[in-house]
Backbone as CSV, one residue per row, in Angstrom:
resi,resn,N_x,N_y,N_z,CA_x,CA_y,CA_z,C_x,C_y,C_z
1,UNK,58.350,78.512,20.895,58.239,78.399,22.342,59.181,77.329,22.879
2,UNK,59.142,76.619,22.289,60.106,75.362,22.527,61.600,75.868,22.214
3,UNK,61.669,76.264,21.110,63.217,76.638,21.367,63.862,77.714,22.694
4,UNK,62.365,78.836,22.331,62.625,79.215,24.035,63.312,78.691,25.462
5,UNK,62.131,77.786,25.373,62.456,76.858,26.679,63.727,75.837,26.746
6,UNK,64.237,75.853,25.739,65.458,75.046,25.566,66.352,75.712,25.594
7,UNK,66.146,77.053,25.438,67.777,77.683,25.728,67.764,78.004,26.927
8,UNK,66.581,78.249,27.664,66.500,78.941,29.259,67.213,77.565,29.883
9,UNK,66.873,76.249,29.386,67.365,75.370,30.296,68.556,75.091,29.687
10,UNK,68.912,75.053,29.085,70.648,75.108,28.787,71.223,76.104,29.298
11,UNK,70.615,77.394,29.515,71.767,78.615,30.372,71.038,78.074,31.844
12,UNK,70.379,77.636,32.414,70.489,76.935,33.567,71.290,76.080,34.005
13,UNK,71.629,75.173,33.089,72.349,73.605,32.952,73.413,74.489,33.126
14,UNK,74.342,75.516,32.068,75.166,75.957,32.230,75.659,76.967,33.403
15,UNK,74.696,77.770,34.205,75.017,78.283,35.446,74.912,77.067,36.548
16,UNK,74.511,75.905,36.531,74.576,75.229,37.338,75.746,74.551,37.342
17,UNK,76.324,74.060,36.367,77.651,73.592,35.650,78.728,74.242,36.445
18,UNK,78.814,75.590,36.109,79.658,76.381,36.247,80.055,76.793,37.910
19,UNK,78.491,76.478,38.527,78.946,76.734,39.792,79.256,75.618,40.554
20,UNK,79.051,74.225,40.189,79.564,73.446,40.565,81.161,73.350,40.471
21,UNK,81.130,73.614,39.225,83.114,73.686,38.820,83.270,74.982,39.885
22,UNK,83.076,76.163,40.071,83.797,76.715,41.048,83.683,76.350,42.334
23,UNK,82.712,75.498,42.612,83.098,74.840,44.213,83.902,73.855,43.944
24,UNK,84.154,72.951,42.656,85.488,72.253,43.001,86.384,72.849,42.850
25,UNK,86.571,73.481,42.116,87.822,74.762,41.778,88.332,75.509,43.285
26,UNK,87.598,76.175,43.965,87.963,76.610,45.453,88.055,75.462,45.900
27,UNK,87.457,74.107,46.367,88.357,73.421,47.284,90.173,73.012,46.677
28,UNK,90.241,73.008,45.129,91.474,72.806,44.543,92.249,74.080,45.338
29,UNK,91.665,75.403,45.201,92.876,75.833,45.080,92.753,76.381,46.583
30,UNK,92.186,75.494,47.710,92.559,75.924,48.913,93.501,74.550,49.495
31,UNK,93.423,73.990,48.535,94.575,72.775,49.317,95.598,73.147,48.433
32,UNK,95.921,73.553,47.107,97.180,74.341,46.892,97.712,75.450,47.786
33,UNK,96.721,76.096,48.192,97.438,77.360,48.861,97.914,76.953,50.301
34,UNK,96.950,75.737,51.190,97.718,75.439,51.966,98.653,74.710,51.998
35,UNK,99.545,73.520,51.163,100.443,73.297,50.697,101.542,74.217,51.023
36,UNK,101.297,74.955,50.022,102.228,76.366,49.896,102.644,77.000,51.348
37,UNK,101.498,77.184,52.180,101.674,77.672,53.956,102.390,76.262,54.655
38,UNK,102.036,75.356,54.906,102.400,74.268,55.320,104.147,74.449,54.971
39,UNK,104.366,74.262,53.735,105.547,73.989,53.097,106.803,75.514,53.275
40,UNK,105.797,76.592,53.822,106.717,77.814,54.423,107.055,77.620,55.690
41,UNK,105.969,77.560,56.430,105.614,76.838,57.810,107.463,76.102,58.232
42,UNK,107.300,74.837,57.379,108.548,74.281,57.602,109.546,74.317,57.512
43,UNK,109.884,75.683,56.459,111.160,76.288,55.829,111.543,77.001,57.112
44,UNK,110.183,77.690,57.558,111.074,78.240,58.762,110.763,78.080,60.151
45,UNK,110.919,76.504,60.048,110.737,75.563,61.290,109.866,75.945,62.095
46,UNK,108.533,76.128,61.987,107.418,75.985,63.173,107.204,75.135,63.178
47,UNK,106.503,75.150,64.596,105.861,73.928,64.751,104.605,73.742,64.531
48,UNK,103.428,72.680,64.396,102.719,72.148,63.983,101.497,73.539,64.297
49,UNK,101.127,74.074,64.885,100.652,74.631,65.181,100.383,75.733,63.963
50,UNK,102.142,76.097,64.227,102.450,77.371,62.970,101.998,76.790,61.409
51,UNK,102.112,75.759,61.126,102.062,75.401,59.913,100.605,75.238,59.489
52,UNK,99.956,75.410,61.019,97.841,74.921,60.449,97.722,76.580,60.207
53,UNK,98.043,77.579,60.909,97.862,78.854,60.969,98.421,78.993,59.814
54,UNK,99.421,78.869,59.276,99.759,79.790,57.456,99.054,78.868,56.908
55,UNK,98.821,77.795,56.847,97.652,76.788,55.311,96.817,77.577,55.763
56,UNK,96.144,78.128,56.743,94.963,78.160,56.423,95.009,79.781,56.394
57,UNK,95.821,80.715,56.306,95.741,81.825,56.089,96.140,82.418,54.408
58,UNK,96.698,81.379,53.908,97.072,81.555,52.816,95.683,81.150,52.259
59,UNK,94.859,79.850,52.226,93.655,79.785,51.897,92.503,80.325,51.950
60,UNK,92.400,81.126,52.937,91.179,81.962,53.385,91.675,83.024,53.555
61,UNK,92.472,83.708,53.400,93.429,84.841,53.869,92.977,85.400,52.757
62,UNK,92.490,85.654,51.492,92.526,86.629,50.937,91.402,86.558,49.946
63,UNK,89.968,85.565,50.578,89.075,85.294,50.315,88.350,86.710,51.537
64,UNK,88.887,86.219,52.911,88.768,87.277,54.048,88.466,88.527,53.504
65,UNK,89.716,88.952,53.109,90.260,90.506,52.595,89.123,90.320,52.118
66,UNK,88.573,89.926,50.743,87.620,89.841,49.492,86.305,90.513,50.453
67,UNK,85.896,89.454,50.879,84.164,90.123,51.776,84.521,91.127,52.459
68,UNK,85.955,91.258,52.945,85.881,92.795,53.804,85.679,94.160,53.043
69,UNK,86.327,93.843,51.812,86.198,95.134,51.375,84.894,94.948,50.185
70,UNK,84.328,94.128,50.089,82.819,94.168,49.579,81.796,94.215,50.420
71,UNK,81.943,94.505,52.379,81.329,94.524,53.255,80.423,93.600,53.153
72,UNK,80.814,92.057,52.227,79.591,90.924,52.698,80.263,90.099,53.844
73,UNK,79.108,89.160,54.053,79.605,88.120,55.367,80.910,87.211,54.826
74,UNK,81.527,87.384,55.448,83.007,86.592,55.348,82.621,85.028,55.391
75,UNK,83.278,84.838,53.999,82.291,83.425,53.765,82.376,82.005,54.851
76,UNK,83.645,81.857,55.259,84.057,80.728,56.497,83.500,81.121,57.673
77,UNK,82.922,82.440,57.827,81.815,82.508,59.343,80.702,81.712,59.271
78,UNK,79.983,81.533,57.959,78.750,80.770,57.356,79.260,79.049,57.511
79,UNK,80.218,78.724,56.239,80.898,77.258,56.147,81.821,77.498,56.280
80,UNK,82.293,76.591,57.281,83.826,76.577,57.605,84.706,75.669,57.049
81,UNK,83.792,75.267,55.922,84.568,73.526,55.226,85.679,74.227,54.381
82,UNK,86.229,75.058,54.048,87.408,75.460,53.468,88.513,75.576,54.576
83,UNK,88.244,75.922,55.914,89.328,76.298,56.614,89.415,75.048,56.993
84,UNK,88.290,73.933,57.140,88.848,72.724,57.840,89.395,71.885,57.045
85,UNK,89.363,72.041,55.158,90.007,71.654,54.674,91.762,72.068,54.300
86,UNK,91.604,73.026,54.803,93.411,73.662,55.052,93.905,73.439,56.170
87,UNK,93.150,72.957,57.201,93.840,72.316,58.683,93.930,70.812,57.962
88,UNK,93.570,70.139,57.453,93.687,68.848,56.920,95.096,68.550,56.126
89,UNK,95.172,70.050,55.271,96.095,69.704,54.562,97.436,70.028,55.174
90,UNK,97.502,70.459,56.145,98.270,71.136,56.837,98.861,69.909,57.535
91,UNK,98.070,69.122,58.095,98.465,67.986,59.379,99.037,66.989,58.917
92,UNK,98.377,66.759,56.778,99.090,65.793,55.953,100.171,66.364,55.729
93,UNK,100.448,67.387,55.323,102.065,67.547,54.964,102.645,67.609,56.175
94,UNK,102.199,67.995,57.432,103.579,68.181,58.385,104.526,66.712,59.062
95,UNK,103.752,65.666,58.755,105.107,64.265,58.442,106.016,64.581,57.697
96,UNK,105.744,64.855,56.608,106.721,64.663,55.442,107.641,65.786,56.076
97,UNK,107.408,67.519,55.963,108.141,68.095,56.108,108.715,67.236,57.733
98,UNK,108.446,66.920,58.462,108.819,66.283,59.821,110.552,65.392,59.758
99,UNK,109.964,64.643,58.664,110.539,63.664,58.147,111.920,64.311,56.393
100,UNK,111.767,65.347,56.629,112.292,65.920,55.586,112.204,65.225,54.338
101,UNK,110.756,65.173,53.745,110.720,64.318,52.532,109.959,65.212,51.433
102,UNK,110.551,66.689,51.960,109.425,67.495,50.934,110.554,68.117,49.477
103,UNK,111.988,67.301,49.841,112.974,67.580,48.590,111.911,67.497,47.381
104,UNK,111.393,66.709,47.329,110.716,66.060,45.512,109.729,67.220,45.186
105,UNK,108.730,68.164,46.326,107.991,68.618,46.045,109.096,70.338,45.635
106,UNK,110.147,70.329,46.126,111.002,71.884,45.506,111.978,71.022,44.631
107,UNK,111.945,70.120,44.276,112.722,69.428,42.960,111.905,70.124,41.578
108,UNK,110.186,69.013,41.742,109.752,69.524,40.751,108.821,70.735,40.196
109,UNK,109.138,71.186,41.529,108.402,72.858,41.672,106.891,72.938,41.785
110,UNK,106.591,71.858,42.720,105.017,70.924,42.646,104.316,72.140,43.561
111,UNK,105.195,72.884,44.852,104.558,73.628,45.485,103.961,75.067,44.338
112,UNK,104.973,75.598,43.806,105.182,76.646,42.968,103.696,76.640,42.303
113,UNK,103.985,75.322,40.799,102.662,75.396,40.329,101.840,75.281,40.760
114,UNK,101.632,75.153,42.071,99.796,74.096,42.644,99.503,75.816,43.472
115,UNK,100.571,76.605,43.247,100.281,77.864,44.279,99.806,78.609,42.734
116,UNK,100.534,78.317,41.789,99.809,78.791,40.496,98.438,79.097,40.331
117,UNK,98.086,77.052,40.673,96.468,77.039,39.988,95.698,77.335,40.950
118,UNK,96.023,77.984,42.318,95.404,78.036,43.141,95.804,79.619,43.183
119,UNK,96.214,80.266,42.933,96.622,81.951,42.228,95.356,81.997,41.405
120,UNK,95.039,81.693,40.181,94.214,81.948,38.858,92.866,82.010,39.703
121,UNK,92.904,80.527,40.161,91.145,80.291,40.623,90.887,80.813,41.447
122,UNK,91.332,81.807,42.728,91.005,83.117,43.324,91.091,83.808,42.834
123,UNK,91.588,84.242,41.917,91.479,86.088,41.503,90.558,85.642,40.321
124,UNK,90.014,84.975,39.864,88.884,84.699,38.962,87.572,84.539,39.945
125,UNK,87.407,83.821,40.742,86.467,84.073,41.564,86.237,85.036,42.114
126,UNK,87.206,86.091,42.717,87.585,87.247,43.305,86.657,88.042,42.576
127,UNK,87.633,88.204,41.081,86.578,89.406,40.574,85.044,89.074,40.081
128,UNK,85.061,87.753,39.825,83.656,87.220,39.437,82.666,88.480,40.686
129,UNK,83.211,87.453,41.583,82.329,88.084,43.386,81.776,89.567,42.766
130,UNK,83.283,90.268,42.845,83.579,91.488,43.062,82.096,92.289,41.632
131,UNK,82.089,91.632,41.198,81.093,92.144,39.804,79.717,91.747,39.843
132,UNK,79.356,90.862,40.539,77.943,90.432,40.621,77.812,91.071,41.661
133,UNK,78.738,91.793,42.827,78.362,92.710,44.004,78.055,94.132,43.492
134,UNK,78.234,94.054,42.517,77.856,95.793,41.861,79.046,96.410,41.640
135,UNK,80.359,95.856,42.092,81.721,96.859,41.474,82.100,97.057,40.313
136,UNK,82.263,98.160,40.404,82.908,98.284,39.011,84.535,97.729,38.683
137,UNK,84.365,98.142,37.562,85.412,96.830,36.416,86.789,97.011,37.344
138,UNK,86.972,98.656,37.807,88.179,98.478,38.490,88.352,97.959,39.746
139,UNK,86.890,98.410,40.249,87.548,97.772,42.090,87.518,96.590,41.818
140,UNK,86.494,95.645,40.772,86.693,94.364,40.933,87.514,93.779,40.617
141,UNK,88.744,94.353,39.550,89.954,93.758,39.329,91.003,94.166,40.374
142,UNK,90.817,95.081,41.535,91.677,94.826,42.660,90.975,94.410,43.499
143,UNK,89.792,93.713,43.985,89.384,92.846,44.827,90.021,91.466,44.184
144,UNK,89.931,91.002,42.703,90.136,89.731,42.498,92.044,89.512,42.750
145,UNK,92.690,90.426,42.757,94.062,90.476,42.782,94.169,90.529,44.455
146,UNK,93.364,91.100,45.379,93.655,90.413,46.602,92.992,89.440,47.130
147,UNK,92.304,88.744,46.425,91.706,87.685,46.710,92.916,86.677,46.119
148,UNK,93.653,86.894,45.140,94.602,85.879,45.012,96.048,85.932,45.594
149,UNK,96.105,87.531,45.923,97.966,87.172,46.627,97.286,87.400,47.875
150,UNK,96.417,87.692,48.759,96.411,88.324,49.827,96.680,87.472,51.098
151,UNK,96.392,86.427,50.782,96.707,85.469,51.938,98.291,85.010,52.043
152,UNK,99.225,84.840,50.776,100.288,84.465,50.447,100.709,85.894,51.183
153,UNK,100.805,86.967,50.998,101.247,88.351,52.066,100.935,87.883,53.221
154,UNK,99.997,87.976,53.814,99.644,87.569,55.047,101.049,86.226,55.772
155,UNK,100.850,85.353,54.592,101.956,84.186,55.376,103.298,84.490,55.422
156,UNK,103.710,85.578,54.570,104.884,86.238,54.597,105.209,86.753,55.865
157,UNK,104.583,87.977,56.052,104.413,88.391,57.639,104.842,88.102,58.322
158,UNK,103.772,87.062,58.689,103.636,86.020,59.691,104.910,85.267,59.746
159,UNK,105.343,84.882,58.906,106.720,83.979,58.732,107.963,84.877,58.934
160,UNK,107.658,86.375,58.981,108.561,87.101,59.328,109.969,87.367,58.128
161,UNK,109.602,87.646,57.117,110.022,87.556,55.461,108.974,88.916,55.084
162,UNK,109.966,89.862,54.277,109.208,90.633,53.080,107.876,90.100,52.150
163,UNK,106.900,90.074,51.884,105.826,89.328,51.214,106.934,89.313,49.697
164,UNK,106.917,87.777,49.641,107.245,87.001,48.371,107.229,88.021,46.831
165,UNK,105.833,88.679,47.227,105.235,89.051,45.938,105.763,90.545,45.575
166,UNK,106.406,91.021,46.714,107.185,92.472,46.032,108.116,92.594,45.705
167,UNK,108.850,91.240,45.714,110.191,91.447,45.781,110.961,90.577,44.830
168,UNK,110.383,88.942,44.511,111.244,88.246,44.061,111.394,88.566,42.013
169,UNK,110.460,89.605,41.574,110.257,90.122,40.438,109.909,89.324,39.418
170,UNK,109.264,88.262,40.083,108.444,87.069,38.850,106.860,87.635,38.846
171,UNK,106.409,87.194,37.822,104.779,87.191,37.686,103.701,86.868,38.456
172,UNK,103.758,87.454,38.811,102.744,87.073,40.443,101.378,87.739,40.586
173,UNK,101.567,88.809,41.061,100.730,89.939,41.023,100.294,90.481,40.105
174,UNK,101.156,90.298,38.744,100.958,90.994,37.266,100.888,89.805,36.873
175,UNK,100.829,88.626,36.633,99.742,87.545,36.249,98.535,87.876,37.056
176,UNK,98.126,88.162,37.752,96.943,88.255,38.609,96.401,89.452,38.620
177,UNK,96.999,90.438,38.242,96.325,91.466,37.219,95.755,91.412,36.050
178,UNK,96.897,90.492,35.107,96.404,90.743,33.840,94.948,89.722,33.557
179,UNK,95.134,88.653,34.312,93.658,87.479,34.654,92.428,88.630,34.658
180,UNK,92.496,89.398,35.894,91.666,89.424,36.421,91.012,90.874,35.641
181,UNK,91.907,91.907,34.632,91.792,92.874,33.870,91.359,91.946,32.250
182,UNK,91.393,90.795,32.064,90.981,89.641,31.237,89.377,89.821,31.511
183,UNK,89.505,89.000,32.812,87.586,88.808,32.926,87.460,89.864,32.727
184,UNK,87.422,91.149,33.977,86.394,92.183,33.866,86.445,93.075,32.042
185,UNK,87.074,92.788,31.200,87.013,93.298,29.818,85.747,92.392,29.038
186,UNK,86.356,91.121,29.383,85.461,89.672,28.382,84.246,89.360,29.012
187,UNK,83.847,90.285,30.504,82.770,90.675,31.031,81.573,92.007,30.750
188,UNK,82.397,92.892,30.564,82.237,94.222,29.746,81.614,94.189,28.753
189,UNK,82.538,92.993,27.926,82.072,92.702,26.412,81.242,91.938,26.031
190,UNK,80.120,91.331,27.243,79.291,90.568,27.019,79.844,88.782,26.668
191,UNK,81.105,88.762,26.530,81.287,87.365,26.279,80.519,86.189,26.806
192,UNK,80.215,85.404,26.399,79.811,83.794,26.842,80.460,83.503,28.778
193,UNK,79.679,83.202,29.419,80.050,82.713,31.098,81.069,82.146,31.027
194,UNK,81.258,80.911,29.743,82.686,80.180,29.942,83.596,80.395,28.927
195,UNK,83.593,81.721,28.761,84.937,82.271,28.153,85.055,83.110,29.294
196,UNK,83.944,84.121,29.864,84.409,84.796,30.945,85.284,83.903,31.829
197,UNK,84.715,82.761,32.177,85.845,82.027,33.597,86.630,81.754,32.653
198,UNK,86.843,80.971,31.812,88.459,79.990,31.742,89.422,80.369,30.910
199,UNK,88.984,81.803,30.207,90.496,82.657,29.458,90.931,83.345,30.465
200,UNK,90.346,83.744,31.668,91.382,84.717,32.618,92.107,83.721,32.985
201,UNK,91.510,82.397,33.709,92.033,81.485,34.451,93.371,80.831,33.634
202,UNK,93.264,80.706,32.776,94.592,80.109,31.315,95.448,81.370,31.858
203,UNK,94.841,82.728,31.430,96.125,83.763,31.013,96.774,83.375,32.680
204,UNK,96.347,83.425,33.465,97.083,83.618,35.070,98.100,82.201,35.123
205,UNK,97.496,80.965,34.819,98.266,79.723,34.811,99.331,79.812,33.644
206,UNK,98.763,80.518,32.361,100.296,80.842,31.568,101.147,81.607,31.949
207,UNK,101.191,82.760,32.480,102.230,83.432,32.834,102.930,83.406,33.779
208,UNK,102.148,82.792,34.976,103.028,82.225,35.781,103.987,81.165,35.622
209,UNK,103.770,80.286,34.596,104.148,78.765,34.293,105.428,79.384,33.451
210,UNK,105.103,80.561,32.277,106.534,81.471,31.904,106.872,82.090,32.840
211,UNK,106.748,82.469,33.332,107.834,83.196,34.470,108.674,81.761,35.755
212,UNK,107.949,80.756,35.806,108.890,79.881,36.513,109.523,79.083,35.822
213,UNK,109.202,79.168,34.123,110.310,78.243,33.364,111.148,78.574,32.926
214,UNK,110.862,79.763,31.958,111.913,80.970,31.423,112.204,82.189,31.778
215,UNK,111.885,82.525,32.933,112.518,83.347,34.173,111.794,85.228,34.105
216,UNK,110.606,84.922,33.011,110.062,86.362,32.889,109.574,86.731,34.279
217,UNK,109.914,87.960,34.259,109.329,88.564,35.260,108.952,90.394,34.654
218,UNK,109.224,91.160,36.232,108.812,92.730,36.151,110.468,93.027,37.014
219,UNK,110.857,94.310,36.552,112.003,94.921,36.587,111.837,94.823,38.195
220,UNK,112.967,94.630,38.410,113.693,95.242,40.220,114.226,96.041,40.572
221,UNK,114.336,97.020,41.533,115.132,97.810,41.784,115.672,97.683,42.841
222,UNK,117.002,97.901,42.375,118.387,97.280,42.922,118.815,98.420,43.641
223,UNK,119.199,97.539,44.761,119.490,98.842,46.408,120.990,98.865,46.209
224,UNK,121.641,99.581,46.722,123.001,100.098,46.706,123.437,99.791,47.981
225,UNK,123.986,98.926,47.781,124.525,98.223,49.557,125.705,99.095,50.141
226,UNK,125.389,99.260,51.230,126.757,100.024,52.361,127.748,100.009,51.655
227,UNK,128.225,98.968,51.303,129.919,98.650,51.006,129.903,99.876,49.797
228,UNK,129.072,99.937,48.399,129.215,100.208,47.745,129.361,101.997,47.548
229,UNK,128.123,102.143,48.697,127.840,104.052,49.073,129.889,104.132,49.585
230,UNK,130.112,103.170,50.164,131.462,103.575,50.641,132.303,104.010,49.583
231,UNK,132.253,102.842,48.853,132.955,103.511,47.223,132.874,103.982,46.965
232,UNK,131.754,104.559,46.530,131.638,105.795,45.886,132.122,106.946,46.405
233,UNK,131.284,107.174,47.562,132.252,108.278,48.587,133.698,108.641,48.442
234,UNK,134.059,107.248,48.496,136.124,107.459,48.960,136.080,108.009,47.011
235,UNK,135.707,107.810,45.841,136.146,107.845,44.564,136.253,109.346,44.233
């Protein structure tokens, strides 16, 4: 009986654990993602305004999507402490970019990775959601994949740019597939809660981290520019 009761409260200890780490984990990776908006924001000179609107669409932007297409309450209608923490982060970076002092952060590619770890820990939460809502293995691995690029599209848009993620042929979306086709398998398979969270979350932070060091990506297809249809023609 006693050993009973000792494992019920250790898988307590451990769902309590775990959900604490994903509320620090979402506030991490909503001040990465607004970073990332902030730091577009300024590339293509808005003003202060523009730059609270992409942090915080890149942060909640594809948490949004997430409850829409699981028809639950969209979680920032309830607490809004994620969006007011992406207006925060938004108002801190816009000095620097102001002041043009954001060289160091595209020196050491600080935006890139922090959009990384803030990539993994949505589409791991994403599909987590997406599976304790009753979806199955597939919708929940494309709910957790727009729970992690969907807001980064959104700031594309908005910024008036092709979305980042179809085009530049790095690991993006297919890191955030293969994460999120990770859990829902090591979910399937009954694995342990914290192998379910933190091997998808690794595979998404590794492949992205190879694809921005040693340049892996997914094939492109290469358009045939005017000049060239001309050539051919006259040949």
């Amino acid at each position: 009986m006693s050993q009973l009761l000792t494992a019920v409260a250790t898988d307590e200890l451990l769902e309590h654990a775990l959900g604490g780490l994903r509320i620090a984990l979402e506030y991490t990776g909503t001040v990465a993602f607004a970073v990332s908006g902030a730091v577009a924001a300024s590339r293509r000179r808005m003003d202060l305004v523009g730059a609270v609107v992409l942090a915080c669409l890149v942060a909640v932007g594809g948490g949004t999507m997430r409850d829409l297409l699981l028809r639950e309450p969209v979680f920032w209608m309830e607490n809004p402490a994620l969006v007011l923490v992406a207006v925060a982060t938004a108002l801190a970076i816009a000095p620097a970019a102001r002041r043009r002092d954001l060289g160091a952060l595209t020196r050491h590619r600080i935006v890139e990775y922090s959009d990384a770890a803030g990539l993994a820990i949505f589409v791991v939460i994403g599909t987590g959601i997406a599976l304790a809502a009753g979806a199955n293995p597939v919708a929940a691995v494309i709910v957790g994949v727009v729970n992690g690029v969907g807001g980064g599209v959104l700031r594309d848009v908005l910024a008036a740019q092709v979305p980042e993620v179809f085009w530049n042929g790095q690991l993006y979306a297919t890191a955030a597939l293969g994460g999120a086709t990770t859990l829902a398998v090591l979910h399937g398979l009954g694995a342990p809660a914290q192998v379910v969270f933190w091997v998808p979350l690794l595979v998404i932070v590794a492949l992205r981290a190879l694809s921005l060091t040693l340049g892996w990506g997914v094939p492109t297809v290469a358009v045939v520019q005017k000049r060239e249809l001309q050539k051919e023609s006259h040949a």
